[in-house]
ROFI-177194 format. One record per residue (C-alpha): residue in one letter; x, y, z; residue number from 1. Coordinates in Angstrom, 3 decimals. Layout:
% ROFI-177194
  aa         u         v         w    i
   a         X         Y         Z  NUM
...
***
This chain:
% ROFI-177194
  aa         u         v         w    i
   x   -21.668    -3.795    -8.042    1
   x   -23.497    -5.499    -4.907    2
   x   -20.564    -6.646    -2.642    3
   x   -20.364    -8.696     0.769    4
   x   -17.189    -8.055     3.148    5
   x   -17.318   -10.941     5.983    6
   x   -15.663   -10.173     8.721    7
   x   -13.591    -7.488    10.372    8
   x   -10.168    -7.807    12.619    9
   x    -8.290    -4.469    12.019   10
   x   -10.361    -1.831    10.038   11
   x    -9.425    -3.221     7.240   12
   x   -12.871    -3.823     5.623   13
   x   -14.472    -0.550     6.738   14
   x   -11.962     1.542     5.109   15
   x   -12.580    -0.583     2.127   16
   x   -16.315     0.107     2.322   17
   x   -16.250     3.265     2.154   18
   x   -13.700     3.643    -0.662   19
   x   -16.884     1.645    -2.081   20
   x   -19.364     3.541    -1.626   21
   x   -17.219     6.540    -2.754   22
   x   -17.426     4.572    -6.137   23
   x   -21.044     4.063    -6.281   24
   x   -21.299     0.264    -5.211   25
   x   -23.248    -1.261    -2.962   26
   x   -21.786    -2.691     0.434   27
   x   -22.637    -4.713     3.198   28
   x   -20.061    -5.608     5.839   29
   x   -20.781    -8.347     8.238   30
   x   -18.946    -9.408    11.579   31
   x   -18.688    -9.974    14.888   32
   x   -16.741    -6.397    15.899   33
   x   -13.697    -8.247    16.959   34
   x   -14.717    -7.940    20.710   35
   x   -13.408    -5.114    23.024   36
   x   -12.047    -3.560    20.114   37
   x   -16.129    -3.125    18.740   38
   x   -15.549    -2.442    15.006   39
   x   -18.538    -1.178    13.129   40
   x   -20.428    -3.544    11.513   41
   x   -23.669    -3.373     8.856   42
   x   -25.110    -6.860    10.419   43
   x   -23.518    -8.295    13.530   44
   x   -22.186   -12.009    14.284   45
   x   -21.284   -12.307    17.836   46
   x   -21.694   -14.705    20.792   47
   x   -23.282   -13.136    23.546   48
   x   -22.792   -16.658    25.522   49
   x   -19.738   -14.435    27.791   50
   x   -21.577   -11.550    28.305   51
   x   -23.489   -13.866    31.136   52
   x   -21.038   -14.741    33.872   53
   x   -23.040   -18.152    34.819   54
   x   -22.783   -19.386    31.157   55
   x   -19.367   -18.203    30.457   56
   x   -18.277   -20.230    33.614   57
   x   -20.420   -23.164    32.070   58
   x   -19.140   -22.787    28.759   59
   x   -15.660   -22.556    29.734   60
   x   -15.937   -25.753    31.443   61
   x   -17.653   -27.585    28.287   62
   x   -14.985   -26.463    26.299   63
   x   -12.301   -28.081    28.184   64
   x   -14.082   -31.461    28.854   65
   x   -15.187   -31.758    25.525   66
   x   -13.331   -29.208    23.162   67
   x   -16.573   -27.899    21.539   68
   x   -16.851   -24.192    21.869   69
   x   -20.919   -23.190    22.722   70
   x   -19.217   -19.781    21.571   71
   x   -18.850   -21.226    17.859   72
   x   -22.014   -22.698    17.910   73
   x   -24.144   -20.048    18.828   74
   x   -22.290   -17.737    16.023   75
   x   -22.641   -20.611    13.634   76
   x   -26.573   -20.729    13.497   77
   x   -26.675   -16.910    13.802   78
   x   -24.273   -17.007    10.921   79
   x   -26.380   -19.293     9.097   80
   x   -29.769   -17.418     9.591   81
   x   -28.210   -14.536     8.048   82
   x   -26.616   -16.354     5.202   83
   x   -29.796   -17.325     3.604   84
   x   -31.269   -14.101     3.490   85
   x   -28.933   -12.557     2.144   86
   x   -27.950   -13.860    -1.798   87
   x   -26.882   -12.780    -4.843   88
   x   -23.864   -10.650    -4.372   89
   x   -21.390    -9.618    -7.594   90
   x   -18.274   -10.146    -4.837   91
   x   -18.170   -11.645    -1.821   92
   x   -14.427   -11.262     0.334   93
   x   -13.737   -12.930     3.060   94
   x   -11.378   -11.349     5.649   95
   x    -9.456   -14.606     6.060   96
   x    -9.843   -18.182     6.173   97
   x   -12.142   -17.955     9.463   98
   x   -13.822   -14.651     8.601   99
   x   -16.685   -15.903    10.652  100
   x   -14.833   -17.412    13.684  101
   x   -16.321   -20.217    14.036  102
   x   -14.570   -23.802    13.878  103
   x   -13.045   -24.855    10.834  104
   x   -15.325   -27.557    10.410  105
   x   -18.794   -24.566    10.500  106
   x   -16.762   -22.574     8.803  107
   x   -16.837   -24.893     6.015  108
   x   -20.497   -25.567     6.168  109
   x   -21.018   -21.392     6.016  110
   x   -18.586   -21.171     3.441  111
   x   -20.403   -24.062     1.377  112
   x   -23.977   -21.283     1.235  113
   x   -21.950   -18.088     0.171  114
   x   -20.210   -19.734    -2.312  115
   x   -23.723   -21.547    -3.842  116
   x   -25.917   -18.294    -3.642  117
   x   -23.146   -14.975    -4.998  118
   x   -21.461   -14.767    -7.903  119
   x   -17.299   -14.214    -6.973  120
   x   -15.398   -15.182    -4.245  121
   x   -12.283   -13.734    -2.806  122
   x   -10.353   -14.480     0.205  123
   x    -7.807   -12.138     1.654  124
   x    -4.628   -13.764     3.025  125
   x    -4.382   -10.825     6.250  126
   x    -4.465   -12.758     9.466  127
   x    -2.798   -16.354    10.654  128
   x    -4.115   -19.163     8.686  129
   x    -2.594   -22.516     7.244  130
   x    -0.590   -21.203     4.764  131
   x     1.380   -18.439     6.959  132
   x     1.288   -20.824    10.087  133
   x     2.797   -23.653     8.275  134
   x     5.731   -21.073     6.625  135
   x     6.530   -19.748     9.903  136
   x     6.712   -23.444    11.694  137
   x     9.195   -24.715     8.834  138
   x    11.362   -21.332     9.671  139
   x    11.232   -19.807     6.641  140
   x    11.174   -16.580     8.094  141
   x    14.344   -15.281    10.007  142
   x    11.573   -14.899    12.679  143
   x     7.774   -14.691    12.700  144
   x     5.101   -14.725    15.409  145
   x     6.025   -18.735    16.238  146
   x     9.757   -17.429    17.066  147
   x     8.472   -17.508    20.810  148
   x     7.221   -20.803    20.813  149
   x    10.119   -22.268    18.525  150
   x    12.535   -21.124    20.826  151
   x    10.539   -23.064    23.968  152
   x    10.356   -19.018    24.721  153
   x     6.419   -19.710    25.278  154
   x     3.979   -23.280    26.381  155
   x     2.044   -24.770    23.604  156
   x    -0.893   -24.042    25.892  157
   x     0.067   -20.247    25.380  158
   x    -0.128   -21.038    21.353  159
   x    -2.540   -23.046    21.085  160
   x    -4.918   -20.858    19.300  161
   x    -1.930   -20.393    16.599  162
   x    -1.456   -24.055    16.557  163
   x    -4.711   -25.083    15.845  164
   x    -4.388   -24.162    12.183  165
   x    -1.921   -26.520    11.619  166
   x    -4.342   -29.150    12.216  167
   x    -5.727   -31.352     9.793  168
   x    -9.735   -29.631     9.847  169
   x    -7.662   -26.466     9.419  170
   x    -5.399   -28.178     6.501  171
   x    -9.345   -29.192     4.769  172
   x   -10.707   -25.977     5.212  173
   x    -7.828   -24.240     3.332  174
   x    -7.844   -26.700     0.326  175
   x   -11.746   -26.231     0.696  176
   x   -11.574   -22.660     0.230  177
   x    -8.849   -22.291    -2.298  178
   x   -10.886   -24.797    -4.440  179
   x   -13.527   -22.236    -4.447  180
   x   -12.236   -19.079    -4.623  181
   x   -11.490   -16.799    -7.942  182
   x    -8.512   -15.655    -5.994  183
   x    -6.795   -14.661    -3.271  184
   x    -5.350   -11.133    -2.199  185
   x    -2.637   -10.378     0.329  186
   x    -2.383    -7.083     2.546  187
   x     1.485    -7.131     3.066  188
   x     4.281    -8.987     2.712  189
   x     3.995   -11.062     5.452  190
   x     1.678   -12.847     3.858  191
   x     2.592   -12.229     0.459  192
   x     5.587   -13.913     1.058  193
   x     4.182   -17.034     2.286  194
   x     1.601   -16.683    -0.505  195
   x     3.542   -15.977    -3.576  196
   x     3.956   -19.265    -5.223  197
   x     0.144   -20.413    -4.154  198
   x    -1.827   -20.822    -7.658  199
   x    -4.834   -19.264    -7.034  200
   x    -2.362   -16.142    -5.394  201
   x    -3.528   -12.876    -7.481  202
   x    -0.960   -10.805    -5.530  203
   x    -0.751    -7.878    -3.002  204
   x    -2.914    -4.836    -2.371  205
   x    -1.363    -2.882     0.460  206
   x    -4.232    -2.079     3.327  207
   x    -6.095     0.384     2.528  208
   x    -6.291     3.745     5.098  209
   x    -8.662     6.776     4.849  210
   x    -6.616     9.403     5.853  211
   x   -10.002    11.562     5.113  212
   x   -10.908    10.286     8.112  213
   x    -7.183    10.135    10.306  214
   x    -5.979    13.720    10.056  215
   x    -2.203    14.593    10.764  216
   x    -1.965    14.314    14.663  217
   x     1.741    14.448    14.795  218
   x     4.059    17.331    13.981  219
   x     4.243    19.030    17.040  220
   x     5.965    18.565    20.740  221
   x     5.782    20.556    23.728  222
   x     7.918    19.426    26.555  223
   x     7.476    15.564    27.021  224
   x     7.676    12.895    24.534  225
   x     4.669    10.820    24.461  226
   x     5.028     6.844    24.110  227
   x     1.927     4.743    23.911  228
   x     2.417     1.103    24.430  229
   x    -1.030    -0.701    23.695  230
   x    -1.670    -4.337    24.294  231
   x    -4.065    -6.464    23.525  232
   x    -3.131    -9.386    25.825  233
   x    -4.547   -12.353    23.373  234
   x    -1.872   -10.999    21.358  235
   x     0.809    -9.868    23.667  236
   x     3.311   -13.222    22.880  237
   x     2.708   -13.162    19.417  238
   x     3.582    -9.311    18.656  239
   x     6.309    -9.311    21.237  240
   x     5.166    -7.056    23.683  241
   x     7.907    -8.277    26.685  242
   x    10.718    -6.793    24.796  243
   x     8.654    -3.348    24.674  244
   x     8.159    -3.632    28.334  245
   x    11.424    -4.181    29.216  246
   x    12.768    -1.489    26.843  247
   x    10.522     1.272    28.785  248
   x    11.756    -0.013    31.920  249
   x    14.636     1.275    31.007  250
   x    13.914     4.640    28.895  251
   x    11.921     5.713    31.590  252
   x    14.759     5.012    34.581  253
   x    17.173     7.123    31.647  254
   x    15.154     9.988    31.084  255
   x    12.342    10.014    33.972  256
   x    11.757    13.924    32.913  257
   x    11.356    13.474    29.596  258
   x     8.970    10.881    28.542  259
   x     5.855    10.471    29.464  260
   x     4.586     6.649    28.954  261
   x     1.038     5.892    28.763  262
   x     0.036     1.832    29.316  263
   x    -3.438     0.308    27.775  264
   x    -4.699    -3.449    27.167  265
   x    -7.787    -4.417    25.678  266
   x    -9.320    -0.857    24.719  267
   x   -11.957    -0.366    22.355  268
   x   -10.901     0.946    19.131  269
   x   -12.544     4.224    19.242  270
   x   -10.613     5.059    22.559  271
   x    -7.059     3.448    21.361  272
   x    -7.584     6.035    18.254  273
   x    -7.658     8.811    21.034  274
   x    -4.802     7.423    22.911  275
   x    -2.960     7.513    19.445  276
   x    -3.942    10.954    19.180  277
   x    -2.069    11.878    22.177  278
   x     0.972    10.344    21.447  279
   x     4.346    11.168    19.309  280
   x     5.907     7.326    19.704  281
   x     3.133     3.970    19.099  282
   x     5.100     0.852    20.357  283
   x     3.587    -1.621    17.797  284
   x     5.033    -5.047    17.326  285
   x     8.387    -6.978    16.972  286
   x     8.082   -10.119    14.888  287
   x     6.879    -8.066    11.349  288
   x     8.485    -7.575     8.350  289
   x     5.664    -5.216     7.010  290
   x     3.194    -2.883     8.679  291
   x     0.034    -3.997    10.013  292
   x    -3.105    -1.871    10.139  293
   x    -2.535    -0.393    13.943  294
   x     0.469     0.916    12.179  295
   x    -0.575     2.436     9.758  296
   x    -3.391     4.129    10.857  297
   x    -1.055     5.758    13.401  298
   x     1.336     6.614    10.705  299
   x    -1.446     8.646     9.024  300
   x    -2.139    10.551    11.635  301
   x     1.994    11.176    11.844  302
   x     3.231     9.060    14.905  303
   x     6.411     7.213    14.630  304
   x     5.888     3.778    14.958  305
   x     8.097     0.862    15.721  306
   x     6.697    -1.960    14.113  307
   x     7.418    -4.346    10.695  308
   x     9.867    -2.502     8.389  309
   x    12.181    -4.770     7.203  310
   x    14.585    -4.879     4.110  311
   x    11.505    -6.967     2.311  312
   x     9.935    -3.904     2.970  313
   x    12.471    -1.218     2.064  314
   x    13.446    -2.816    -0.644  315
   x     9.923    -3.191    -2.289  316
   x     8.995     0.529    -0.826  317
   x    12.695     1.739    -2.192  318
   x    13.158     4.020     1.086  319
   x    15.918     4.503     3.797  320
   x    15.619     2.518     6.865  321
   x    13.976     4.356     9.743  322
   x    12.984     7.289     7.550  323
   x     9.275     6.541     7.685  324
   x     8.852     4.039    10.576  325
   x    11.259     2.675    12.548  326
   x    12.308    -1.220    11.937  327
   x    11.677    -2.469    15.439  328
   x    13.351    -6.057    16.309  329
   x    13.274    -8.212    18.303  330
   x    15.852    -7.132    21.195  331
   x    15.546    -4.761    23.815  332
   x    18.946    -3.081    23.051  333
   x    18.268    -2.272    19.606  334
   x    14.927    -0.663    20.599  335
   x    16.282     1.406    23.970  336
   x    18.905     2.509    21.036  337
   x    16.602     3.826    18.791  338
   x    14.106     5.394    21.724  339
   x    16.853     7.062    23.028  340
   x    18.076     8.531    19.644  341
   x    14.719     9.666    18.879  342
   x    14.238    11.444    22.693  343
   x    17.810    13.132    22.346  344
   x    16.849    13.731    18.982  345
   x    13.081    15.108    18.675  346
   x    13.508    17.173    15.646  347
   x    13.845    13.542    14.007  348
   x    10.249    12.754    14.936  349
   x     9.121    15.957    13.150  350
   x    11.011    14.360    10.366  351
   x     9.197    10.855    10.245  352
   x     5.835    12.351    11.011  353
   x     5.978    14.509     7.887  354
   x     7.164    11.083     6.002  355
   x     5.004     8.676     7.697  356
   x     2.228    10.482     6.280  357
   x     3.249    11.440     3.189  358
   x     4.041     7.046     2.781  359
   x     0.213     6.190     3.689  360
   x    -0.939     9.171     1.071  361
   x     1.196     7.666    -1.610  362
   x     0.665     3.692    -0.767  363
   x    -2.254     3.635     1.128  364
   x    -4.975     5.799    -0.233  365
   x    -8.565     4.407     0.387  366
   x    -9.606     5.197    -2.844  367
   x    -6.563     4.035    -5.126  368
   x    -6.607     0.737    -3.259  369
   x   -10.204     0.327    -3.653  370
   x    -9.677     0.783    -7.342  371
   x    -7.020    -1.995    -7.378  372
   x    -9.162    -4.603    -5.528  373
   x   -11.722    -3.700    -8.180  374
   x    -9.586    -4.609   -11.018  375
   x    -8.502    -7.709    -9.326  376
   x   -12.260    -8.529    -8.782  377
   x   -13.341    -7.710   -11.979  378
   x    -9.848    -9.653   -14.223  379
***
């Protein structure tokens, strides 16, 4: 088959594509690279308005007096160009609800050519959107990436791109989308769960990781214990990254000779995967009840991770609580508990490596995934 991926936020896609191509189809992914973090792309969608530090400042200021972004614009007509030459595809997915970035409102309008000139259209429910958004405002979570801002923890200002898909263009370009749509696809449960009882909801396909590609990184340690705490500081509220700072604070004040902790924000992807590399413990996120794709690509190569691992998770997985990843809350104690068991305990991260990748072979093999997206595409 001829098939179009639009856009790309986690790897997601890519490791799709090639599971692809392994089967003989087609594939053209298309995106902006998710700035600093410069995933590859087949045809590229960017704004290169705040790459010039006299129209950044400009557009910055346009923004707030009038709340149009010149950065959605530019992508728009870009977008659009490249739209209308390219036609006729057997599948078209789109990453989320604003695969291309753009405002809801040009999202729409893009939206209204790709569904007119291909065949089948899926969206994939892996990122925040109105549906998740609107779950996690009305609490139906025990906590979610809004616990911050429900608890008056963090400003509106601070979630205001979160907020802004609870609006009403956001509301329309949901019901637009699900009109038009064969189906949707979920990458974990925390969207599944927000997802289940949606009618055009087809069901989950856990994220698919080509461990071809990550080899096992992880079994071994030689005097320190390496923790890598990455942030990407758009994010940093959102996945909880004060509670991992505070909770190395502390580990390294309790064991100053045997850690060592490396810090990062806003690397590109290719040098966070060599970071990973270096590393036995990836400090992930806090407000997950499933594992996201910096997770798992880090638990193919072997690293325990504290992330998403819930009991929706264990549960549906039918495995022991931090056997394979370790369930990381929202509270510095519980974390500095299960650090410290782990440091005065290394043998146990021999233990989870081994499992960790022996989970992502079993659940998340490129190529078995791929096949299960193509018999969802193909029902």
């Amino acid at each position: 088959m001829k098939i179009l991926l639009i856009g790309e936020y986690s790897n997601l896609h890519n490791s799709l594509k090639q599971g692809l191509i392994k089967l003989g189809h087609e594939v053209v992914l298309i995106g902006g690279g998710d700035g600093f973090k410069k995933y590859n792309v087949d045809i590229l969608i960017k704004s290169t308005i705040f790459e010039n530090k006299f129209l950044k400042i400009i557009a910055k200021v346009f923004d707030r007096i009038t709340g149009i972004s010149l950065n959605e614009i530019e992508i728009y007509f870009k977008a659009k160009k490249i739209i209308q030459s390219i036609k006729k595809f057997d599948v078209v997915q789109l990453i989320n609800e604003r695969s291309f970035n753009t405002s809801a409102y040009l999202e729409a309008n893009l939206l209204k050519d790709i569904f007119k000139n291909n065949k089948k259209v899926f969206l994939l429910a892996c990122g925040v959107d109105f549906k998740s958004i609107s779950y996690a405002k009305n609490k139906k979570f025990r906590y979610s990436i809004l616990t911050p801002y429900l608890e008056n923890n963090a400003s509106k200002k601070q979630y205001r791109h979160i907020l802004k898909y609870l609006n009403s263009d956001h509301k329309k370009l949901s019901e637009y989308i699900e009109q038009n749509i064969q189906g949707i696809i979920s990458s974990d449960l925390d969207y599944h769960i927000p997802y289940k009882n949606s009618n055009k909801y087809l069901g989950m396909i856990p994220n698919p990781v080509n461990t071809n590609v990550l080899s096992m990184q992880g079994e071994y340690i030689n005097g320190e214990i390496i923790i890598l705490h990455a942030i990407n500081s758009k994010n940093k509220i959102k996945k909880g990254n004060k509670f991992f700072e505070k909770s190395l604070s502390i580990i390294e004040n309790k064991y100053p000779s045997k850690v060592q902790i490396i810090r990062t924000t806003d690397v590109s992807y290719s040098n966070h995967i060599e970071n990973v590399k270096k590393c036995h413990i990836l400090l992930d996120q806090v407000y997950a009840y499933d594992q996201g794709y910096n997770a798992l690509e880090a638990m193919a190569m072997g690293k325990t991770v504290f992330t998403g691992a819930e009991k929706e998770w264990t549960e549906f997985y039918n495995i022991i609580e931090d056997t394979v990843v370790i369930n990381s809350l929202p509270k510095v104690s519980k974390i500095v508990e299960k650090l410290s068991w782990l440091i005065e305990n290394p043998q146990q991260l021999k233990v989870i490596s081994k499992n960790a990748r022996e989970f992502i072979i079993k659940h998340h093999d490129y190529k078995s995934i791929t096949k299960k997206y193509l018999k969802f595409w193909t029902r």
